[in-house]
Structures are given as structure tokens and as C-alpha cells.
C-alpha positions in Angstrom: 0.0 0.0 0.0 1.0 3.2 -0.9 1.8 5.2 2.0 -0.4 8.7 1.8 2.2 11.3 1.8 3.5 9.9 -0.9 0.4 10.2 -2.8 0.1 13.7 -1.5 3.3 14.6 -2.8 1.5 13.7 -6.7 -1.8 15.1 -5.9 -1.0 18.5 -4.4 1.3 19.9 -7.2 -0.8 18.6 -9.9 -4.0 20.4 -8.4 -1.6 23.8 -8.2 -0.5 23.4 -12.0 -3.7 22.3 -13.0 -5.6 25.4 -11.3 -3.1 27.6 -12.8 -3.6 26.6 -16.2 -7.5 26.2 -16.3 -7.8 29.2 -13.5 -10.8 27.5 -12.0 -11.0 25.1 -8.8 -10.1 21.7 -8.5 -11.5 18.5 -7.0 -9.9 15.0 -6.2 -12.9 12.6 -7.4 -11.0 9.7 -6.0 -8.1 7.7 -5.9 -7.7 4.0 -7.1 -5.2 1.6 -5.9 -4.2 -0.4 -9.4 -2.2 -3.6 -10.5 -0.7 -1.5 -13.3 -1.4 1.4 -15.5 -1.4 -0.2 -18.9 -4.7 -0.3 -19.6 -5.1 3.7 -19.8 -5.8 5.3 -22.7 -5.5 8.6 -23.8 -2.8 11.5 -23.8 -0.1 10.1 -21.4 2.6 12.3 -20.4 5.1 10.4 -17.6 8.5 10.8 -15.7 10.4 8.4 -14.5 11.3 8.4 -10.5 14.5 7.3 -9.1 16.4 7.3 -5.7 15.1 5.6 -2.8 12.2 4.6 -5.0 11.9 3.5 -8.5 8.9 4.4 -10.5 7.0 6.7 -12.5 4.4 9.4 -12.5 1.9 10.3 -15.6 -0.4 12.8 -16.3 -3.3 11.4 -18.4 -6.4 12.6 -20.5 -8.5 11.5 -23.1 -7.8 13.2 -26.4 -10.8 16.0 -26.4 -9.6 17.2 -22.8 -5.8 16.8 -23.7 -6.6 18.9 -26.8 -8.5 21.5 -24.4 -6.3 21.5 -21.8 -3.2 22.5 -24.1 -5.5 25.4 -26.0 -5.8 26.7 -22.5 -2.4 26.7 -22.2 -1.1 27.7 -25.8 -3.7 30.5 -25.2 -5.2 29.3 -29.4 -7.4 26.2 -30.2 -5.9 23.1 -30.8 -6.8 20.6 -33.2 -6.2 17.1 -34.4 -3.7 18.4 -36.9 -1.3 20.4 -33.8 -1.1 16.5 -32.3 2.8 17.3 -31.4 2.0 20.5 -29.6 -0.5 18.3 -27.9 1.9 16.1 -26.5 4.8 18.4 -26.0 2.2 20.8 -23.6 1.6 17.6 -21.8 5.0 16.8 -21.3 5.4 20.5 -19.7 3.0 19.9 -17.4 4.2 16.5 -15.9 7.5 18.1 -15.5 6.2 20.8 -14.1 4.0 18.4 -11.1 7.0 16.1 -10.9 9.3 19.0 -10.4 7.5 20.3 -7.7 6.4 16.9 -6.2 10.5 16.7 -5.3 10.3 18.5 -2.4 7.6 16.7 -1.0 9.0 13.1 -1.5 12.1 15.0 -0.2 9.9 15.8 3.2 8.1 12.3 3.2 11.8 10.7 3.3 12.0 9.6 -0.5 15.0 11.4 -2.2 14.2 11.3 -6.1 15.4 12.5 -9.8 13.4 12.6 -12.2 14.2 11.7 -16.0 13.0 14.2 -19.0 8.7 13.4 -20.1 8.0 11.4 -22.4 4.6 10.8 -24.3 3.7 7.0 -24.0 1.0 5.2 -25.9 0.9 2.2 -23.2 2.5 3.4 -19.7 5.5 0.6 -19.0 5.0 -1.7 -16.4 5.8 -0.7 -12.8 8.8 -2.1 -11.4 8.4 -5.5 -9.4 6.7 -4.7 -6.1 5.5 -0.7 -7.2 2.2 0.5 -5.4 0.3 1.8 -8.2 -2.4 4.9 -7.7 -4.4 6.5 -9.9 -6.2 9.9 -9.2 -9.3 10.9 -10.7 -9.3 14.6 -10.6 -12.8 16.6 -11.5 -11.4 20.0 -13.9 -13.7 22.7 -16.2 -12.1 21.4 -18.8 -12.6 17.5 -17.8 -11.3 14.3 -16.2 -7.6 14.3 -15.5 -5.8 11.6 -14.1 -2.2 11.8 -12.4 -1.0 8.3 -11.8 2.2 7.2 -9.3 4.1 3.9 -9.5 6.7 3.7 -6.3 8.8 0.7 -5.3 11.1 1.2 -2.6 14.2 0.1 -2.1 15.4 -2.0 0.8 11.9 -2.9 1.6 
């Protein structure tokens, strides 16, 4: 089980980033304690974590609310056609939460780097013995979920 400061260290920046970009309030709908993550679909946007853990964190959305979510950002509409600037906003914005979700692993006892995003069509498997959670968060603009694989090490 994953313990809950760890998954506060995911949710809290991603509800910051995520208010700042949509400027409107956001709500945890609920969190889900998963084998694995490879059955999501949609924009996927991840990081991988390592230090005292190994795993990953990914910010996911279907395609309509990936599309709107990066208008909001690029400050145009989106479409279809602007697919890479798509991916490359969500790649900002998971470096952006996992940037800022340092500090608190850092406070929680977990000392992680992160890699460079990455856009992933099937998130990889966790690493043997990971606790895997996904967040269901309620935005304007639609479902968002921020999902955090952690093994740690020694345990």
C-alpha cells in the first residue's frame, strides 16, 4: 500500500498546476489503488522516478480534454492536426507536477530524480513490487488523471 504522503506529494502539485492553467478550482474525485497502469488510454505524459524509490508518474487525459487543456495553455485552439504541440504541452505539465512533487518526496523521506517526459501510448510496467495509484481529478475542462508507481528500495 502506498503510503499517503506519498500520494500527497502527486496530488498536491498537480492540483496547483492544474488550477493555474485552467484558472478555476479543482476537486480530487477519487483515488484507485491499481495492479498497473497499462490499460489507460489517452494523452499520457510520464517521468520516471529514481532514488530511494523506483517508478513513474503520468499525467493522463483522453484526447478531447488533452486537446483543451493545451488550448488553454497555448492560449489558441488546438486541433487534431497540432497532435505534437498536444503532447509536448503535456509533457510540460508533468514536468512541471514532478518538479515540484520533489520537495515533498524530499519531506516524506524519499529522495528522487526525475528523467526528461515522455509521451507514451501504453505506460511501461511498474517495477516489481511498485504500489500503483491513480487519481481521478474533477477540472472545467474534464477528467484528468495523475497516476504514481513507487517501489522502494530495501523494503
Amino acid at each position: 500500500m502506498m503510503k499517503p504522503e506519498y500520494l500527497q506529494a502527486a496530488i498536491q502539485p498537480t492540483i496547483h498546476v492544474m488550477e493555474a492553467v485552467t484558472r478555476a478550482k479543482l476537486t480530487t474525485e477519487r483515488v484507485q489503488m491499481v495492479n498497473d497502469f497499462r490499460a489507460i488510454q489517452g494523452v499520457c505524459a510520464g517521468v520516471t522516478l529514481n532514488g530511494d524509490a523506483e517508478g513513474a508518474m503520468f499525467l493522463v487525459a483522453d484526447h478531447t480534454v488533452a486537446r483543451v487543456v493545451a488550448s488553454k495553455m497555448c492560449g489558441r485552439e488546438l486541433t487534431g492536426a497540432d497532435e505534437s504541440e498536444i503532447f509536448e504541452v503535456f509533457m510540460e505539465l508533468v514536468n512541471m507536477i514532478a518538479g515540484n512533487s520533489i520537495g515533498l518526496f524530499t519531506r516524506a523521506g524519499l529522495r528522487l530524480t526525475i528523467t526528461p517526459p515522455s509521451i507514451y501510448t501504453t505506460p511501461p510496467e511498474p517495477p516489481y513490487g511498485a504500489s500503483c495509484a491513480m487519481v481521478l481529478i474533477n477540472s472545467p475542462l474534464g477528467m484528468l488523471k495523475i497516476c504514481l508507481s513507487l517501489a522502494e528500495k530495501g523494503l
